[in-house]
N, C-alpha and C positions, 0 to 999 in steps of 0.2 A: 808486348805480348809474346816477344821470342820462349818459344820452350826448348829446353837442352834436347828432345830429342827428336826432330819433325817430324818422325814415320810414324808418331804415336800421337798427332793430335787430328783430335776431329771437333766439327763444328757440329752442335746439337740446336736443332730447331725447337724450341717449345712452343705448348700451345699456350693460349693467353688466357687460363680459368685456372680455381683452384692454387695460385701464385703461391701461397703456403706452405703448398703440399709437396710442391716441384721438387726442391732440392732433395728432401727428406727421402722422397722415393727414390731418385737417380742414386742419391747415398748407398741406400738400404740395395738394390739391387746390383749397382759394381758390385759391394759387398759381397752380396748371394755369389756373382760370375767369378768371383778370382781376382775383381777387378779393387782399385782404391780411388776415391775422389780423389784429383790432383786436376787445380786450377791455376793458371796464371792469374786471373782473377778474383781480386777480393771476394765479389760480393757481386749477385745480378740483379736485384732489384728486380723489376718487372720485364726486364729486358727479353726476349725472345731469343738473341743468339749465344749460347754457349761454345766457350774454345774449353775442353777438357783434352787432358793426355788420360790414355787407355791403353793396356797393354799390347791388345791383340784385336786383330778382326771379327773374331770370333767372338770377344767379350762385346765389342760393341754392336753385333748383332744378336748376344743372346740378350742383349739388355733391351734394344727393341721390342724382342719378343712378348716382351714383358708391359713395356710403361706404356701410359694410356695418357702422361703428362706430357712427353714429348713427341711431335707430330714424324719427325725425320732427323739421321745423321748421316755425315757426311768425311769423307778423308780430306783432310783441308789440304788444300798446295798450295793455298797463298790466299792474303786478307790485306786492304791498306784502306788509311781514312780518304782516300782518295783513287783515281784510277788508276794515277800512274805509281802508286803505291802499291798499287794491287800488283799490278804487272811486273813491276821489281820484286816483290816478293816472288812470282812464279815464274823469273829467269832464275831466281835463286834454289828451286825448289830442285832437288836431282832428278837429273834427265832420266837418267836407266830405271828410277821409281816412276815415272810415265810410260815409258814404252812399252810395258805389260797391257797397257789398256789405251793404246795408242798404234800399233801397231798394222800394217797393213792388210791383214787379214781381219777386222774387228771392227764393228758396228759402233755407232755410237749417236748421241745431241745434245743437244746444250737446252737448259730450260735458264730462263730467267725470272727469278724471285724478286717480290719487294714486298719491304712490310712499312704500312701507312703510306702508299702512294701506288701510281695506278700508271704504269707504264704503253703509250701507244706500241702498235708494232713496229713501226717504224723504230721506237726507240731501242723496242728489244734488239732488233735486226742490228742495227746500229753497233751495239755493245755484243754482240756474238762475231761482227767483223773485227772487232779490235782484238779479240785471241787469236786472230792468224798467224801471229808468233811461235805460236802450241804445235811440238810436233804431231801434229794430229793426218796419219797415213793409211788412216782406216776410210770406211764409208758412214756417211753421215744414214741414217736409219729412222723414219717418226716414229715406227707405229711399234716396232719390237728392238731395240738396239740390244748391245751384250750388254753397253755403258753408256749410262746417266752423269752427263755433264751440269750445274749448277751454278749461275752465278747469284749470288744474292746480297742485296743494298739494304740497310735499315737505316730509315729515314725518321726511326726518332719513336715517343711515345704519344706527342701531342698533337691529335688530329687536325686539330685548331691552327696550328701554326707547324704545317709540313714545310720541310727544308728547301730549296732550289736542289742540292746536293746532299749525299746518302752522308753519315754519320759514319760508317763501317761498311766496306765491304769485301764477303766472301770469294772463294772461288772452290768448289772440294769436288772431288766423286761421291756420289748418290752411295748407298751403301743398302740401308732399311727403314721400313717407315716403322712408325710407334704400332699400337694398337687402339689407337682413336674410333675405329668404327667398332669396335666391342661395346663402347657404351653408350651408342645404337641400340646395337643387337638385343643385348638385355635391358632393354629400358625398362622400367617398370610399369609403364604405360601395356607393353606385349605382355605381361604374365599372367597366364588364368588365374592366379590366387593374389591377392593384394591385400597384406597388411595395413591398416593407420600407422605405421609405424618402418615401414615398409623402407630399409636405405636404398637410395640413388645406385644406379650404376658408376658411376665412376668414381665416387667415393669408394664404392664395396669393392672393386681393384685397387682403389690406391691404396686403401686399408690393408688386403692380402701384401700390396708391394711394401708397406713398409715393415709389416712382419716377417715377409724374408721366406714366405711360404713356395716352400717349393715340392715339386712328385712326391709321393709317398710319404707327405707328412700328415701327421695328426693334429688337425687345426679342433678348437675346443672353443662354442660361441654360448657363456655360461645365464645368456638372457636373451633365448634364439626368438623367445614368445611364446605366446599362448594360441595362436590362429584363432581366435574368437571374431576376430574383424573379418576373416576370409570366407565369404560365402557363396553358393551357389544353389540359383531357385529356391534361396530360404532357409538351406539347409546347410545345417553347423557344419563345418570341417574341423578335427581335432587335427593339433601340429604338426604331427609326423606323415598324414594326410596331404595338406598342402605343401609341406616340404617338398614330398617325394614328388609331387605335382609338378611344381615348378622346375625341381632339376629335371623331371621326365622332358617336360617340353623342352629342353636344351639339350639332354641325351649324356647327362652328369649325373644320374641317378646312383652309377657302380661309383661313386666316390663318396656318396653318404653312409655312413656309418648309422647312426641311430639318434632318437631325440630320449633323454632323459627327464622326467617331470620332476624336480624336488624343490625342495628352500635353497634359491641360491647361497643364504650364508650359512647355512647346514649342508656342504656337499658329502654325495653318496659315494664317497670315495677311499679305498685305503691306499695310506699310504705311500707314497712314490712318483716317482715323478713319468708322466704320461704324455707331455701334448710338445708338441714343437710351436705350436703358438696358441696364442688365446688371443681372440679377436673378438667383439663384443663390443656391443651399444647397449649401456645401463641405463633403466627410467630413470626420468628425469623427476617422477613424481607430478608432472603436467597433468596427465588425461587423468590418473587418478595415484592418493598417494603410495611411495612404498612402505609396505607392510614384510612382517616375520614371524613362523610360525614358534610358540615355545610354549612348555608345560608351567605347571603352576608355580615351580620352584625357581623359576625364568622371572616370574610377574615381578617387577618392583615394589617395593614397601609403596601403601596409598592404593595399589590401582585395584580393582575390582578382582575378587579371587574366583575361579573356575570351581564348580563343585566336585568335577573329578580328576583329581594330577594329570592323570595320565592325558586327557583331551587336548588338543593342540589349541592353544589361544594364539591372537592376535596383539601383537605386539609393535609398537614403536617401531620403527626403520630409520635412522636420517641418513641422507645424500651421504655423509661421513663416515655414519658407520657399514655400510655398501662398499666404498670405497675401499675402507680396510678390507675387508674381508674380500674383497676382489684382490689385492695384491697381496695378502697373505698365501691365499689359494695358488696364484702365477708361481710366487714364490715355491708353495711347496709342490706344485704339481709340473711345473716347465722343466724340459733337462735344460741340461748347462747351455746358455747360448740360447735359450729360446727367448722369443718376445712378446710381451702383452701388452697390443693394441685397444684402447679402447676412446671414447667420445666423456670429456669431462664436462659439462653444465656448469656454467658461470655468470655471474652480474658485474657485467662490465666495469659500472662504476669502481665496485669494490675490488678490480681483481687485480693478482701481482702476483708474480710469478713463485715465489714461498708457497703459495696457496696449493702448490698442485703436491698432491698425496704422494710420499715417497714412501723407500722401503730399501732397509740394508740390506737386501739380495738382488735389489733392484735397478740396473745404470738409467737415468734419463736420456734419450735418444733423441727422439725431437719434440716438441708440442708447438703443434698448427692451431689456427685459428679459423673458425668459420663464424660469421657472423649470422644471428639469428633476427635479432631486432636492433632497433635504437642503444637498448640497455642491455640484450642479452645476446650470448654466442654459447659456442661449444666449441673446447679444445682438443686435436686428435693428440691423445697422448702414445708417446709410443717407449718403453722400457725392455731393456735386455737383464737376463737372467746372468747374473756373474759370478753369486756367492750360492756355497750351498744350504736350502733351508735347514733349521737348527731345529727349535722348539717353537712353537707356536706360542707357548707363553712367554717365551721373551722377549716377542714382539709386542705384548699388550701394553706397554708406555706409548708407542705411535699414539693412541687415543688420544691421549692427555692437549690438553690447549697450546702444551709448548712446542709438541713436533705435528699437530695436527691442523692448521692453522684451516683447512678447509672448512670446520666448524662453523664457519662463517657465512658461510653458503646453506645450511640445511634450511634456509629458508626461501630457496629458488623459488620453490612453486609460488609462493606468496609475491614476490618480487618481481616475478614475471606475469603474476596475472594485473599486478597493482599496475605496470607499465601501461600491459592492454586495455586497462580501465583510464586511463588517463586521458592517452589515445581514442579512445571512445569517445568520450568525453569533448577531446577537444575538437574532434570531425562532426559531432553535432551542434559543437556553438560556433562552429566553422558556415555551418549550412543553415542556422537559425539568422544569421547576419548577413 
């Protein structure tokens, strides 16, 4: 795990939810700070402890700022699978990079961490004498120090069968914690207005992190809802109502801009590119299906004709063609470098990774998975804007069955309710026997 430059690695504590989302976000955020992913490490799997190189102090506390994936980081001085590993590596580590925070004027303690195992005091106490090596000439401090000492042991994934001894362990300075109690704070459980449709907290940050959304940008959410679900004593609230509601109680109000009503695949837009991100959770067509408004010259050959052109009819939508027109739209509206976020709906069984709707102005960035049922999930797609849009019509081949492979999906709804019938089904011959 040697990196060419020690003063630039730190150990990153994750939390243990959303394993999917982790990387993508940490990505997405260096990113945003100035900063670049650069790991000794392949690959973390579910692991909890990361060793990342990071330029600057600064970047690895604006990325705290931020992520809601990782709990704490830390300035590593030393890590070994073992103790006395540990402690070779922190004779190794340079003195004069300690004595800033080491010194005899300067506060400080030592906590100790374990993940999957449960350390007595005693043992703590134990492992806080074996650093008396450290030159450590300041006063030791519980309740306010300047500096946060850390050792921490990871004793593996399987609770089942905990080790005698730790797998890895660290030693670093405390630095900043994540922002884990943000999705607390906004639970959606606290909100005066609640949608059926209503996203989680800590998805709705991790979705802002992986779009890269930062101050004074123009975020665009092109299926915010209807508030029809949001009520109080009975009484309807229209969107832009419960919006403001909701950010009021948080005191985010001066950052809302305004709710637009139209046909999503018909936007009221000219021309130009507007948004620094698009962020958005498209129906799934679940609670009911999606529909599109068009005039009579719109109807297909067959279907019932309206008596007056000009009246807006109701029209076919599938999952497919949504999805076009959602990355047509990114494409023509993101400036260069923006990103469009959004939630793709899929049947397990069928699904492979070609399925997911691309677009030649479009880079793929990540695509996460959440699992919804047995058979069904939803994938966070995330896309960056790299090409500038051209013509709108020459993207209309996407459609076609050869680059549009998600066709296969326009029958979610049916697929996912055939599941829950099944399930029904089998939980009452379950309880008849």
């Amino acid at each position: 795990m040697a990196m060419s430059c020690p003063l630039n690695r730190y150990l990153l504590l994750m939390a243990q939810e959303h394993l999917e989302f982790r990387l993508p976000e940490i990505k997405s955020l260096l990113s945003l700070f100035g900063g670049q992913f650069i790991s000794s490490q392949e690959t973390y799997g579910k692991s909890p402890f990361w060793i990342l190189s990071i330029p600057s102090e600064d970047i690895a506390r604006n990325l705290m700022k931020r992520t809601v994936c990782a709990k704490s980081i830390f300035e590593l001085w030393g890590h070994g699978k073992s103790p006395e590993e540990l402690y070779s590596s922190l004779k190794n580590y340079p003195v004069e990079k300690m004595v800033p925070f080491l010194h005899s004027d300067s506060t400080y303690k030592i906590k100790i961490h374990t993940f999957n195992k449960t350390l007595t005091q005693e043992e703590k106490v134990k492992r806080i004498d074996a650093l008396e090596f450290l030159p450590f000439e300041g006063k030791v401090n519980l309740k306010k120090p300047q500096h946060i000492f850390s050792v921490l042991e990871d004793y593996g994934l399987d609770s089942n069968r905990i080790p005698e001894n730790p797998h890895n362990i660290y030693f670093g300075r405390w630095i900043a914690d994540g922002q884990r109690e943000l999705i607390e704070s906004y639970s959606v459980k606290k909100r005066h207005f609640i949608g059926n449709t209503s996203m989680d907290a800590g998805l709705s940050f991790i979705m802002a992190n992986h779009g890269k959304v930062k101050e004074n940008d123009i975020v665009f959410d092109p299926f915010v809802g209807t508030g029809k679900a949001s009520r109080k004593n009975q009484k309807w609230r229209g969107p832009d109502e419960n919006i403001r509601a909701n950010l009021r109680q948080y005191g985010l109000e001066k950052y809302y801009l305004d709710v637009l009503v139209s046909d999503a695949s018909k936007p009221s837009w000219r021309k130009g590119t507007y948004f620094d991100a698009i962020i958005t959770d498209p129906p799934y067509g679940i609670r009911e299906s999606t529909r599109k408004t068009g005039s009579q010259k719109e109807i297909p050959k067959g279907m019932e004709k309206c008596p007056e052109s000009h009246v807006p009819v109701s029209l076919s939508y599938h999952l497919s063609d949504m999805f076009f027109d959602l990355l047509n739209f990114a494409a023509e509206t993101l400036v260069l470098g923006g990103r469009l976020v959004y939630w793709l709906p899929v049947y397990t069984p069928e699904y492979t990774e070609e399925m997911v709707p691309w677009h030649p102005c479009l880079r793929l960035i990540s695509n996460c998975e959440q699992k919804l049922s047995s058979h069904t999930s939803r994938r966070l797609i995330t896309m960056e804007k790299v090409k500038e849009f051209e013509n709108r019509d020459e993207y209309s081949h996407l459609l076609s069955d050869h680059f549009l492979l998600y066709q296969g999906h326009n029958s979610f709804r049916e697929k996912y309710f055939s599941g829950v019938t099944k399930r029904i089904a089998k939980d009452e011959k379950s309880s008849q026997q």
